[in-house]
N, C-alpha and C positions, 0 to 999 in steps of 0.2 A: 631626113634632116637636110639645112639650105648646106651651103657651102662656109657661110659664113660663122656658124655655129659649129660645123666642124673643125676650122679652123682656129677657132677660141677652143675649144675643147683639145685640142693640141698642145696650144701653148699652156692652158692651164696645166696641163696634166705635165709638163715639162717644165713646169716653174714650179709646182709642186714638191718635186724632190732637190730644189736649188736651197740654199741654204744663205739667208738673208743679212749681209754684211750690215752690224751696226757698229760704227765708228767710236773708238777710244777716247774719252774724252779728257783733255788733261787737266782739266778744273781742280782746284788745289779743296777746293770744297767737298769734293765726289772723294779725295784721294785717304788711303789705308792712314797717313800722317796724321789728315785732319781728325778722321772718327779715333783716333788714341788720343788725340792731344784735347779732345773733350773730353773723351772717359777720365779721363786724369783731374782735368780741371772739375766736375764733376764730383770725385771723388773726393779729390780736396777739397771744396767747398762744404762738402757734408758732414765731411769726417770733422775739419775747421771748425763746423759750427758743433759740432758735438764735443771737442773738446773747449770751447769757449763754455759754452754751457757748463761741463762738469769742473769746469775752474772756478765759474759762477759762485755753482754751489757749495765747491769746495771751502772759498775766500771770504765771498761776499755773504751770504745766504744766513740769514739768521735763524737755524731750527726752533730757539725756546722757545716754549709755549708761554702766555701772560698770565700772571699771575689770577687765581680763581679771586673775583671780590668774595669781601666778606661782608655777610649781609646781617646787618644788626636787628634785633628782634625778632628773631626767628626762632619755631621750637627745635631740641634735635630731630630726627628721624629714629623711631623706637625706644 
């Protein structure tokens, strides 16, 4: 081998077991605050709309069924 290839072969093998600083970053976006204060809004929103909904149905919602017409000239059935 040249000299130059042992030489890289050196410092690989020495950078190898170095352990690669990456930098903290203070981004309010990145931060443990931000990802709870979505979960939250998140959950409110869902849960909001599911009790909107069951107030719907509760309040507004009209279950009766319409009345069956009644059909004139007809035989009975049996």
């Amino acid at each position: 081998m040249s000299a130059p290839t042992l030489n890289l072969a050196a410092i690989v093998k020495e950078a190898k077991d170095e352990e690669i600083q990456v930098p903290k970053s203070n981004d309010f976006f990145e931060s443990k605050t931000f990802r709870l204060l979505t979960l939250v809004l998140y959950m409110g929103g869902v849960s909001g709309m599911g009790l909107t909904l069951a107030m719907y149905y509760l309040f507004i919602w009209d279950s009766r069924m319409p009345p069956l017409p009644i059909f004139k000239h007809t035989h009975p059935i049996g």
